[in-house]
C-alpha positions in Angstrom: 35.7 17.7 -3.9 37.6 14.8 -5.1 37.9 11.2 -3.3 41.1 9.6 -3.9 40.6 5.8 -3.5 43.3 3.1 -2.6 43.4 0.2 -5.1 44.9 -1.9 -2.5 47.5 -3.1 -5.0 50.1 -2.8 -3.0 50.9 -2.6 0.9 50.8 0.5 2.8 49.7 3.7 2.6 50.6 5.9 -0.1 51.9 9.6 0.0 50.6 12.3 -1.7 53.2 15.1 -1.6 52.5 17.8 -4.2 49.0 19.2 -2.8 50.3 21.0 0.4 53.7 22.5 1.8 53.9 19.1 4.0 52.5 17.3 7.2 50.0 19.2 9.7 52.0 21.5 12.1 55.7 20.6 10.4 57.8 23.4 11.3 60.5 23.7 8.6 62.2 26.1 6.0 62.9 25.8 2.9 66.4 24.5 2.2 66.5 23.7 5.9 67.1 26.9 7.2 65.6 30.0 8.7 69.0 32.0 7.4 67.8 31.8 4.3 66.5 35.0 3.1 64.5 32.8 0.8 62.8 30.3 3.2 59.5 30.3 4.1 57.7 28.5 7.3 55.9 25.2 5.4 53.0 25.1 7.8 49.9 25.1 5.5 47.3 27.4 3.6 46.7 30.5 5.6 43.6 30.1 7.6 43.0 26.7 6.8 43.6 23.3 8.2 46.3 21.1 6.0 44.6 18.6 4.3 46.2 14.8 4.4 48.7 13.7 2.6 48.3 9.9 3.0 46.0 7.8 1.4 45.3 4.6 4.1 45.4 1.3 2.8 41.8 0.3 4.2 39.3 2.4 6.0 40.5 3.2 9.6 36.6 2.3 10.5 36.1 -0.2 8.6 39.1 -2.5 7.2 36.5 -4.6 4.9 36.6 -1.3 2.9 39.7 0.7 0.7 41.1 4.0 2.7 40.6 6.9 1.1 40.8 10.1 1.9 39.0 13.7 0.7 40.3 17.0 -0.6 38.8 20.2 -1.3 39.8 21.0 -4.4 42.0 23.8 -3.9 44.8 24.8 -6.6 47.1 22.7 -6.0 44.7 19.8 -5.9 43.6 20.4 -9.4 47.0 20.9 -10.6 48.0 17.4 -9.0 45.0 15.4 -10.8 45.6 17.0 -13.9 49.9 17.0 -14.5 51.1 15.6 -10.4 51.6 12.8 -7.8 47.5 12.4 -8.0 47.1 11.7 -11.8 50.5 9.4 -12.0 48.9 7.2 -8.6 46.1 7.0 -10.8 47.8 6.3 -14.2 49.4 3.8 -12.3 46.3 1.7 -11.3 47.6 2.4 -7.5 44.1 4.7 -6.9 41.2 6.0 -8.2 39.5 9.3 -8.2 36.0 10.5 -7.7 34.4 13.9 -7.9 31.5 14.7 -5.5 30.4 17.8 -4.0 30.4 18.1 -0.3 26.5 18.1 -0.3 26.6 14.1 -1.1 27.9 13.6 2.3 24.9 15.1 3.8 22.7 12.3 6.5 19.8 10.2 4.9 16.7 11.6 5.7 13.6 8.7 5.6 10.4 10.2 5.1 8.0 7.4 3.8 7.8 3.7 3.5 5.0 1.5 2.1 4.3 -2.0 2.3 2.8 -4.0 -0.6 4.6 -1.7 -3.4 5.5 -2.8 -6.2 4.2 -6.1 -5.2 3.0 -7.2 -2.5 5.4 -8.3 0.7 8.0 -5.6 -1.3 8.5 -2.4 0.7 9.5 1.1 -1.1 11.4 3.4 0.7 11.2 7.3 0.1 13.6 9.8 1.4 17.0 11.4 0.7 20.7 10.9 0.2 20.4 7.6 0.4 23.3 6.7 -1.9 27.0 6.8 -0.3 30.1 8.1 -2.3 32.0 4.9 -3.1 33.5 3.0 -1.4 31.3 3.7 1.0 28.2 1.3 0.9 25.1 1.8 1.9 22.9 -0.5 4.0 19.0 -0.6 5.2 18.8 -1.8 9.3 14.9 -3.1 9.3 13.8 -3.9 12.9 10.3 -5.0 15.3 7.8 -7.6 16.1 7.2 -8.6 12.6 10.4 -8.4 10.6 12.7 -8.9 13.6 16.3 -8.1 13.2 17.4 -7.4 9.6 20.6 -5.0 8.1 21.1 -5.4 4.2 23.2 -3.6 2.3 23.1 -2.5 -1.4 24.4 -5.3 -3.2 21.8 -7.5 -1.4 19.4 -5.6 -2.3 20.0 -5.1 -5.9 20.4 -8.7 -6.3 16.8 -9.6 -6.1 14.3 -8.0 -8.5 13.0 -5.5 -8.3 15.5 -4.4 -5.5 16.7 -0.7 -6.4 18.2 2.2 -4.2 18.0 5.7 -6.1 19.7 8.9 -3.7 15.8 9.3 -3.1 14.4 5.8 -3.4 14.9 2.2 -2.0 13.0 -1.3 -3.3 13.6 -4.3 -1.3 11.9 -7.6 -2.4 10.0 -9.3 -0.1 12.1 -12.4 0.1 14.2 -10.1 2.3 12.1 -9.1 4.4 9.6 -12.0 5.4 7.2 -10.4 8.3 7.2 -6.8 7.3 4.5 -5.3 9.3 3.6 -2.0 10.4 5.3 -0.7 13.1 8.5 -2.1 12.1 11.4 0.4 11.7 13.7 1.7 9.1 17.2 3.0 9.6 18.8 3.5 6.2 22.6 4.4 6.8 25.0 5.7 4.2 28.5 7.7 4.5 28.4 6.4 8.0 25.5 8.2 8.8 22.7 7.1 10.0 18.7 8.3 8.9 15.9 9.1 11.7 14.6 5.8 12.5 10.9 5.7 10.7 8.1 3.9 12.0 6.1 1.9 9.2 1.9 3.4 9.9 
């Protein structure tokens, strides 16, 4: 699949016109009429939904964030990165493009966490797909008794050695997280999904 990212260097959204026979559900023929021996209904691949053909400005749900939007990568798709309207938007410094498969958008799964590792206070997350395709971020919602009420994303926990986050692995320092006991919870979110909520025993 490919991600095609806004830049935000300019207002609006920007249109994407070579990678499907137009707008979901437009009704109309080729050279405007239905006369035409040669026209053709432009109403999307057979069997498939029409993908979008806008790229948003900023994230409908969240507007701190670029829009974007995702397309499978279908002929027409690939032809656009390579020679079309997607490669000039991105010669142009207007977006950008990442490749993912559809299995990196799959929910965070926690299955571990223990205190006192690497050092102790520090707490090291195990579990899965806990990175988010950009621009996505992803965060780490710590809450209980001892910890209290805590959500910090990737960038915060990066900042402070030995902070890490791997797709299968999270470090936080325990400057961050002053009170960590067991009992306390872990919600790790990413691609606006949200893991099971773990229990530190």
């Amino acid at each position: 699949m490919l991600r095609l990212i806004h830049s935000q260097t300019v207002q609006g959204a920007l249109l994407v016109d070579d990678i499907d026979d137009g707008l979901p559900n437009k009704q109309v023929h080729r050279l405007g009429t239905s006369a035409d021996p040669n026209a053709y209904p432009r109403d999307g691949y057979a069997n498939a939904p029409k993908q979008s053909c806008y790229i948003p400005r900023v994230k409908p749900t969240d507007a701190t964030l670029p829009g974007y939007i995702d397309l499978d990568q279908t002929p027409r798709v690939v032809l656009s990165a390579d020679r079309g309207k997607i490669y000039g938007l991105q010669q142009a410094g207007l977006i950008s493009v990442v490749s993912f498969v559809a299995s990196d958008l799959t929910a965070p799964a926690v299955t571990g966490a223990t205190i006192g590792a690497p050092a102790a206070g520090d707490v090291t997350i195990a579990g899965t797909n806990f990175l988010s395709v950009t621009p996505n971020i992803s965060t780490v919602h710590l809450s209980g008794a001892g910890v209290g009420d805590v959500t910090l994303t990737q960038a915060q926990i990066v900042a402070v050695s030995p902070g890490a986050i791997t797709d299968t692995q999270i470090i936080i320092d325990s400057t961050l997280i002053a009170s960590l006991a067991l009992g306390d919870v872990i919600v790790v979110h990413s691609d606006d999904q949200d893991s099971n909520s773990y229990t530190i025993v």
